[in-house]
C-alpha positions in Angstrom: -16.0 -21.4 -33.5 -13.1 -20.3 -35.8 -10.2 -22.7 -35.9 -7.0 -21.6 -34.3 -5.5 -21.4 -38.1 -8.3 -19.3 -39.0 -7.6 -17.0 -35.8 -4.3 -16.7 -36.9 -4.7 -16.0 -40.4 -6.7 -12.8 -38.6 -4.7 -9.3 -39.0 -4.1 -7.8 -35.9 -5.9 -4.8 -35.2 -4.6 -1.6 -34.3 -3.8 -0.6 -30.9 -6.3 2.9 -29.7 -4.1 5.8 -30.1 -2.0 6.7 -26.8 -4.1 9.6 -26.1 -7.8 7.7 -26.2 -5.9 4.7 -24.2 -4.7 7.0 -21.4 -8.7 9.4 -21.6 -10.2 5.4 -21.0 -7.5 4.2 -18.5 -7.9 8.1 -16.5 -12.0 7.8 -16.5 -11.9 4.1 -15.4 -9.4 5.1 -12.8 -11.9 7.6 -11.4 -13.8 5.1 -10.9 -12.1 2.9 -9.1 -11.5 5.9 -6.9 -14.9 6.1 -6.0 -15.2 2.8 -5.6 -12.8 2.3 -2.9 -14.2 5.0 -1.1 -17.0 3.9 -0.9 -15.0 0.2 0.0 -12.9 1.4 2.6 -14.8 4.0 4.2 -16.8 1.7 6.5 -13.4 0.7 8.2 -13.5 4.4 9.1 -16.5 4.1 10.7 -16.5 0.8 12.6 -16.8 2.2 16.5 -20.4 4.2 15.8 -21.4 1.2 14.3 -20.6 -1.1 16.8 -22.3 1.1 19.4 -25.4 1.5 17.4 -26.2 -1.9 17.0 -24.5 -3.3 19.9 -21.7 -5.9 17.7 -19.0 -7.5 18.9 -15.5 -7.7 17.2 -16.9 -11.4 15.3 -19.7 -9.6 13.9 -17.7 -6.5 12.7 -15.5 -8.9 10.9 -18.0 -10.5 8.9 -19.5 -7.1 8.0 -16.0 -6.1 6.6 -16.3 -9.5 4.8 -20.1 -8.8 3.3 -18.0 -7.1 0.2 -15.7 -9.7 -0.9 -18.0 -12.7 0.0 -19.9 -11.4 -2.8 -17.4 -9.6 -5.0 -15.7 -12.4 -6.1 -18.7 -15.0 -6.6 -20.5 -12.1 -9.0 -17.0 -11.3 -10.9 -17.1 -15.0 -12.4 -19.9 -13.9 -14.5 -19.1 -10.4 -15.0 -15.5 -12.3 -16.7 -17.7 -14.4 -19.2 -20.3 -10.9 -19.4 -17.0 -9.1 -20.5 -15.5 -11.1 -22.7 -19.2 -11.0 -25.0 -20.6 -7.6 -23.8 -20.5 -4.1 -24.0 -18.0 -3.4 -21.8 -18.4 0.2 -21.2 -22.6 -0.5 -20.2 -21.4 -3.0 -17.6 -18.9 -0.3 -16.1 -21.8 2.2 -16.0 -24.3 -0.1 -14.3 -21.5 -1.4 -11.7 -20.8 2.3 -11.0 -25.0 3.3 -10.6 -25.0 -0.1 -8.6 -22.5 0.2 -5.8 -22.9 4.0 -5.4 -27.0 3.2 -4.6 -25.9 0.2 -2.6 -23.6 2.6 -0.5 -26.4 4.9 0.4 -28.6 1.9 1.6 -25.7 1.3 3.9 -26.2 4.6 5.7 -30.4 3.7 5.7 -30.2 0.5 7.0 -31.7 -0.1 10.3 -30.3 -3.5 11.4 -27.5 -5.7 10.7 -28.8 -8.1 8.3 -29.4 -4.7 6.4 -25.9 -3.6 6.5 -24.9 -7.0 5.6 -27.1 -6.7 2.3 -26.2 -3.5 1.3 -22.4 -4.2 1.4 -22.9 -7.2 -0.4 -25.0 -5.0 -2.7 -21.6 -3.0 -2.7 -19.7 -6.0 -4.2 -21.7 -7.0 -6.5 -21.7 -3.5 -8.4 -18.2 -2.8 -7.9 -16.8 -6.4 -9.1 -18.2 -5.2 -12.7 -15.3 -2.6 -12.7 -11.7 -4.5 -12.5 -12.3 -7.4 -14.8 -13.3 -4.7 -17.5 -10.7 -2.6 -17.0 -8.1 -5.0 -17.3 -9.7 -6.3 -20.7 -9.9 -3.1 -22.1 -6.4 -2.1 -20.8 -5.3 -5.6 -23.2 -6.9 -4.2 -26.0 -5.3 -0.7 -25.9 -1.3 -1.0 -25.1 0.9 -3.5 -26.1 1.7 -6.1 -23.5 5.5 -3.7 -23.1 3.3 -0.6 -22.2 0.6 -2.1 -20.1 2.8 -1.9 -16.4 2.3 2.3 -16.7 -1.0 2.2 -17.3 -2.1 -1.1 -15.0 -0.1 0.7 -12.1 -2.1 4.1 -13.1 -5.0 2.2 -12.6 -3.7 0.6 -9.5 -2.9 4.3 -8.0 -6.9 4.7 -7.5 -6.4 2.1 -4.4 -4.6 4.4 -1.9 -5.8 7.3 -3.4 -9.6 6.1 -2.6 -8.5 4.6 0.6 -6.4 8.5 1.4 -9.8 10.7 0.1 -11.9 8.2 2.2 -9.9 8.6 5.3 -9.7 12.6 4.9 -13.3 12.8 3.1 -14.6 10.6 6.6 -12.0 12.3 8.9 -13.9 15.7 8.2 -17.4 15.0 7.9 -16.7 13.3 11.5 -15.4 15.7 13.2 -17.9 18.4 11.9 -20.6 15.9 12.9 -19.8 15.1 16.2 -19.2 19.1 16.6 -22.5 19.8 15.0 -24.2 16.8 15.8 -27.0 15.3 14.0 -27.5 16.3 10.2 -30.2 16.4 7.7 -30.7 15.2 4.0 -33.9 16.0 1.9 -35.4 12.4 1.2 -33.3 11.1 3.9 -34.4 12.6 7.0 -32.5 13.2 10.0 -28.5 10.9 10.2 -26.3 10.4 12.6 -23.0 11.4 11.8 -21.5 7.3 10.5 -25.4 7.8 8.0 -24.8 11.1 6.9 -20.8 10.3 5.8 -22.1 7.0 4.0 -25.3 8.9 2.3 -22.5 12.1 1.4 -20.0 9.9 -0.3 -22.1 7.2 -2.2 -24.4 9.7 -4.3 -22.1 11.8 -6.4 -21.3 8.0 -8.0 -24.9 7.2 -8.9 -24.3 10.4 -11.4 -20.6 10.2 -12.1 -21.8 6.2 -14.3 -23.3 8.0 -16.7 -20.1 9.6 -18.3 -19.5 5.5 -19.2 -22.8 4.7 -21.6 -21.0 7.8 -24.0 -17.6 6.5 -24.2 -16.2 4.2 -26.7 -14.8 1.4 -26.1 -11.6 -0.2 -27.7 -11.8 -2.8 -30.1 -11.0 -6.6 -29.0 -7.8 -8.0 -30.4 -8.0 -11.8 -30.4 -4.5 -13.4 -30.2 -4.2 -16.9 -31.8 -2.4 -19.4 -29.2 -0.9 -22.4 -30.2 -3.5 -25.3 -29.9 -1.3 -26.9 -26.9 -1.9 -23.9 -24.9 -5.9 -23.3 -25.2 -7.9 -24.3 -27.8 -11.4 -22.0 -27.3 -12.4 -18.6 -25.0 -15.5 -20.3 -22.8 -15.3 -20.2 -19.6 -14.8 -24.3 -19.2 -11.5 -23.3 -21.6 -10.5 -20.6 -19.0 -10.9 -23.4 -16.1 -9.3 -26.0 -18.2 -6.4 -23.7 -18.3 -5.7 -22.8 -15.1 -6.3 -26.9 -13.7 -3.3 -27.6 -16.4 -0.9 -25.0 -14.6 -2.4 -24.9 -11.1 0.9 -25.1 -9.3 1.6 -22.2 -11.3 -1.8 -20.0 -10.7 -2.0 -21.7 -6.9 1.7 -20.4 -5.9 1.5 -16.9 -8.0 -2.1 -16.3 -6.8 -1.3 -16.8 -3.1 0.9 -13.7 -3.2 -1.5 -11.6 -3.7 -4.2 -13.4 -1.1 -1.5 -12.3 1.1 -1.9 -9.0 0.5 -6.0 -8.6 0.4 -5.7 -10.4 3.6 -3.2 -8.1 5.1 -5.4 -5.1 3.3 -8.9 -6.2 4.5 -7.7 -7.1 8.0 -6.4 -3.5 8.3 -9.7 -2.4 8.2 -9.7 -2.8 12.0 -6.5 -0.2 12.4 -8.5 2.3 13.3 -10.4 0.9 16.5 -6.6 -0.4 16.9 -5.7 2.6 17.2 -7.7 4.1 19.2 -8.0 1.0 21.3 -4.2 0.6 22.2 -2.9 4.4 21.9 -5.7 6.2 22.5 -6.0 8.0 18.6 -9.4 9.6 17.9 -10.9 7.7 14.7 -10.5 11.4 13.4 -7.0 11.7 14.3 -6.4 8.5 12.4 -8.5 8.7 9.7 -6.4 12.7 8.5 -3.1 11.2 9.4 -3.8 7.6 7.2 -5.4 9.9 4.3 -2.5 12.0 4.0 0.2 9.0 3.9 -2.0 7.3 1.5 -2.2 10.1 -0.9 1.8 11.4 -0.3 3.1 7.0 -0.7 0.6 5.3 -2.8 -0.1 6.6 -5.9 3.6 7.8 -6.7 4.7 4.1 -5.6 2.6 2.5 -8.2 3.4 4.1 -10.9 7.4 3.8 -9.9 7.0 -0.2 -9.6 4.9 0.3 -13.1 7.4 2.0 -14.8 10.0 0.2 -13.9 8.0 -2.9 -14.8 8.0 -2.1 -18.2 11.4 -0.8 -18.1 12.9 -4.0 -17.0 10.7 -6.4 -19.1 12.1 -3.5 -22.2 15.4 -4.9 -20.9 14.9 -8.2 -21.7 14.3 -9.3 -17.9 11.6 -11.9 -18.7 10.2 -12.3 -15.7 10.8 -8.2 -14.1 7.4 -8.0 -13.1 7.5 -11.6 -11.2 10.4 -10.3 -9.5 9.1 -6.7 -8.8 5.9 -8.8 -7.0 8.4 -10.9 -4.7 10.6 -7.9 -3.5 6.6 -6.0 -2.6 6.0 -9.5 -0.4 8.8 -9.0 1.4 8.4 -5.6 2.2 4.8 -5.8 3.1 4.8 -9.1 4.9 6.5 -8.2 8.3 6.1 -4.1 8.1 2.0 -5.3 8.5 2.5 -7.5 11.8 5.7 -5.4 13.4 4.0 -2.1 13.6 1.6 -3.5 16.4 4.0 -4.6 19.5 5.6 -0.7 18.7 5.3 1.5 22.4 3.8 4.5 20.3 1.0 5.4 17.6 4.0 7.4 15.9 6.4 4.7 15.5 3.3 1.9 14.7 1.8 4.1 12.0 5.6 4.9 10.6 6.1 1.3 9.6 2.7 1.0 8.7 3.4 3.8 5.9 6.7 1.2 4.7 3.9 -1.2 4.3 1.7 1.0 2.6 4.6 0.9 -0.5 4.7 -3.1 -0.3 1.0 -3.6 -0.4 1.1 -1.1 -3.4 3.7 -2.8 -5.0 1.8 -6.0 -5.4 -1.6 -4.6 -5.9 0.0 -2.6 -8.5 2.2 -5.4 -10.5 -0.8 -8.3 -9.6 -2.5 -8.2 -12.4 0.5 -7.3 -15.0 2.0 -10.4 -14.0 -1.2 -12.7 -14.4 -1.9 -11.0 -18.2 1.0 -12.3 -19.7 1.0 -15.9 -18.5 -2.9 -15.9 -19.9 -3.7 -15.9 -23.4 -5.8 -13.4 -24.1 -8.8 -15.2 -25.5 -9.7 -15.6 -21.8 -8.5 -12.7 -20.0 -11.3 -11.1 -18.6 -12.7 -14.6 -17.1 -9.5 -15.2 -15.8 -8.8 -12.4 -14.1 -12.5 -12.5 -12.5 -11.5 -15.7 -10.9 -8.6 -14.0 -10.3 -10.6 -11.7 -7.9 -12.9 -14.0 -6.9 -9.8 -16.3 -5.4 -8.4 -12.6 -3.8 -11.3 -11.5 -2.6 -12.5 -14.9 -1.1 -8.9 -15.2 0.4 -8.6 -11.8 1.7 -12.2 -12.1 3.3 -10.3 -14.0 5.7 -8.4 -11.5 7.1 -11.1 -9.7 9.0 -12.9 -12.6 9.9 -9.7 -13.9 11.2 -9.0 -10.9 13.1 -12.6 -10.8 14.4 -12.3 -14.3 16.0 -9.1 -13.9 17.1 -10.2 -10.7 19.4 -13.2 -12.1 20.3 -12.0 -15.4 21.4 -8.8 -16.0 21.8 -6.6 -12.0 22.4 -10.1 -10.1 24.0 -10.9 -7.3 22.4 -9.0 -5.0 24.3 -6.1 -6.9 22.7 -6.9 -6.5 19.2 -3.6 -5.3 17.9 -2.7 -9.1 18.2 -5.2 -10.8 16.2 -4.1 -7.6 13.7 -0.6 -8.7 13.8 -1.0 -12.4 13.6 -3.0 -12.0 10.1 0.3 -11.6 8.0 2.3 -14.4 9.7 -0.8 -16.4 9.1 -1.1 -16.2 5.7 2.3 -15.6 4.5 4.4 -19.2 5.2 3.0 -21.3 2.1 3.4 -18.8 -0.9 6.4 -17.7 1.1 7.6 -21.4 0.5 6.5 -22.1 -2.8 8.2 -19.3 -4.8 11.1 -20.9 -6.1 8.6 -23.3 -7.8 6.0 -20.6 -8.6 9.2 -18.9 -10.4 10.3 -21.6 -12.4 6.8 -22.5 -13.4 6.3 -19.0 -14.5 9.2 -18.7 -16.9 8.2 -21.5 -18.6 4.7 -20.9 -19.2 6.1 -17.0 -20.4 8.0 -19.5 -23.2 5.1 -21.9 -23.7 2.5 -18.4 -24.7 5.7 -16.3 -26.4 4.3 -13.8 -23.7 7.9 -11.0 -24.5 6.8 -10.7 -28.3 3.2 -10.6 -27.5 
């Protein structure tokens, strides 16, 4: 291993002109489009399901959960795979992997089947994120990373708005047309046929990624205090010497994959407690999604980098608090509203807080980590948010199953965010403080 006075004695490399750094960040963005699609259209699809296999509420929950039970786990080694690999094959496989595993999900002919095949979901699509964000590190300087990070970041509402609309039409011409049939696949039902439609256009779409070039890595030296090697027992030595710091900053954005995950019960909510057809929801969500979500993110990334260009040290700390407030009680208020209307209107004001932090997560965990160990910290990044927000539907689950009823399950909905919010909520100030200084310790602004 080089010494940290060799690493230094290193030139730095050139930064990928802006042109290939925004073709990469577009194609990997695309990606992550179909990837949560094929994430968040199950949500969509939750009341056929249910029938089909007779589930309750509990069991529905831990299905939602299948994805990031798995996610995060696999994502640990996909960090230390990044950080050595060929990024761009890794990308390609995810892509082939999640896309197949999303078809299975519309074949499978039990639960412990659909429980596989989601899993099979997560473990494909947690190749994706952890590459992304080391090859967005080694293409744009750490005061031009918030654009394209929040670009990036766009692809979450914008798959979550296709998948509503994409599953909102294929439904209702289904249960118009009833049954449909696939060659190879035989005759669906209309929840198979919308899985089996949108999962095989990504088995092709991976190849693009084994003919793109990937940019070169650009090791910074650190000083000797702050990390002394890039394995992944350096990357956990790290984060145990500032765990206040990762604890408090990382619990922000549990918050929101809890909030995000549980929400994949507002649809039966809806129709449950105002009567809204999963159709009816499904259109009205998409177009909100696609109108608030992307042009939000790249706002708060813009004015990420604006600020930090300022000399605001900690801008996008502070963008990430103001998205916890705003998200925090616009997710539980919306369910004691008297109409669908006034519920999904607040909703869409939550919508821009969720995005806010999804958005500015990870530009706010890059520059307190030295880049050495980037890509296996921000897999346990995702492991700890995935894990976390895992919680959120299970939560919900057992909440309308045993405590609310499930004719009640706008409550368990609501109680998710109030849940979840009070400690981070009470260790900012310290999470703040902590961050500054470790922005100091790693010379993070000059970076």
């Amino acid at each position: 291993m080089a010494s940290q006075s060799d690493t230094a004695a290193v030139p730095a490399k050139p930064y990928p002109s802006a042109a290939a750094g925004w073709f990469l960040v577009v194609m990997l963005t695309i990606a992550y489009i179909f990837s949560f699609v094929d994430r968040y259209i199950l949500g969509l699809l939750i009341e056929p399901i249910k029938a089909e296999f007779d589930l309750s509420d509990r069991s529905i929950g831990w299905l939602l959960s299948a994805f990031t039970l798995v996610y995060g786990f696999v994502g640990i080694f996909m960090g230390w795979l990044i950080d050595r690999g060929k990024r761009m094959w890794i990308v390609s496989i995810g892509v082939a992997l999640w896309s197949a595993a999303t078809v299975a999900t519309g074949t499978a002919k039990n639960f412990v089947q659909l429980f596989a095949a989601r899993m099979g979901v997560g473990v494909g699509e947690a190749t994706l994120s952890p590459a992304t964000f080391s090859m967005i590190g080694d293409s744009f300087p750490t005061e031009k990373r918030g654009k394209p990070i929040a670009f990036y970041s766009s692809a979450l509402p914008i798959g979550a708005g296709l998948a509503s609309l994409l599953s909102g039409a294929i439904i209702a011409w289904t249960v118009s047309s009833g049954n449909q049939s696939l060659p190879f696949f035989g005759e669906l039902s209309p929840w198979r046929f919308t899985l089996i439609l949108v999962g095989l256009p990504g088995i092709f779409f991976a190849l693009f990624f084994l003919f793109m070039k990937e940019p070169a890595r650009r090791p910074v030296a650190a000083a000797a205090d702050v990390i002394s090697g890039s394995g992944f027992f350096d990357a956990l030595k790290y984060i145990w010497r500032n765990k206040t710091l990762y604890i408090g900053f990382v619990l922000i954005i549990c918050t929101m994959t809890t909030i995000a995950y549980s929400q994949g019960f507002l649809a039966p909510t809806f129709e449950r407690t105002w009567g809204w057809s999963p159709q009816k929801y499904a259109v009205v969500n998409g177009v909100a999604l696609l109108i608030i979500g992307p042009a939000n993110m790249m706002i708060m990334g813009s004015i990420s980098d604006w600020w930090t260009k300022k000399g605001v040290q900690d801008a996008s700390l502070r963008i990430l608090y103001i998205g916890f407030f705003i998200m925090v009680p616009t997710a539980a208020l919306p369910l004691f509203m008297p109409t669908a209307e006034l519920a999904f209107a607040i909703l869409c004001i939550n919508t821009i807080g969720i995005g806010i932090v999804s958005a500015i997560g990870v530009t706010s965990l890059l520059i307190i980590t030295p880049a050495q160990i980037r890509g296996q910290v921000v897999a346990l990044y995702y492991l700890a948010i995935s894990w976390f927000g895992s919680l959120g539907p299970i939560v919900v689950g057992e909440l309308s199953s045993s405590v609310f009823g499930e004719n009640n399950l706008r409550y368990a909905v609501a109680a998710v965010p109030i849940i979840f919010a009070i400690v981070p909520f009470a260790m900012m100030p310290v999470t703040r403080r902590l961050y500054r200084e470790q922005m100091v310790r790693l010379g993070a602004a000059s970076a």
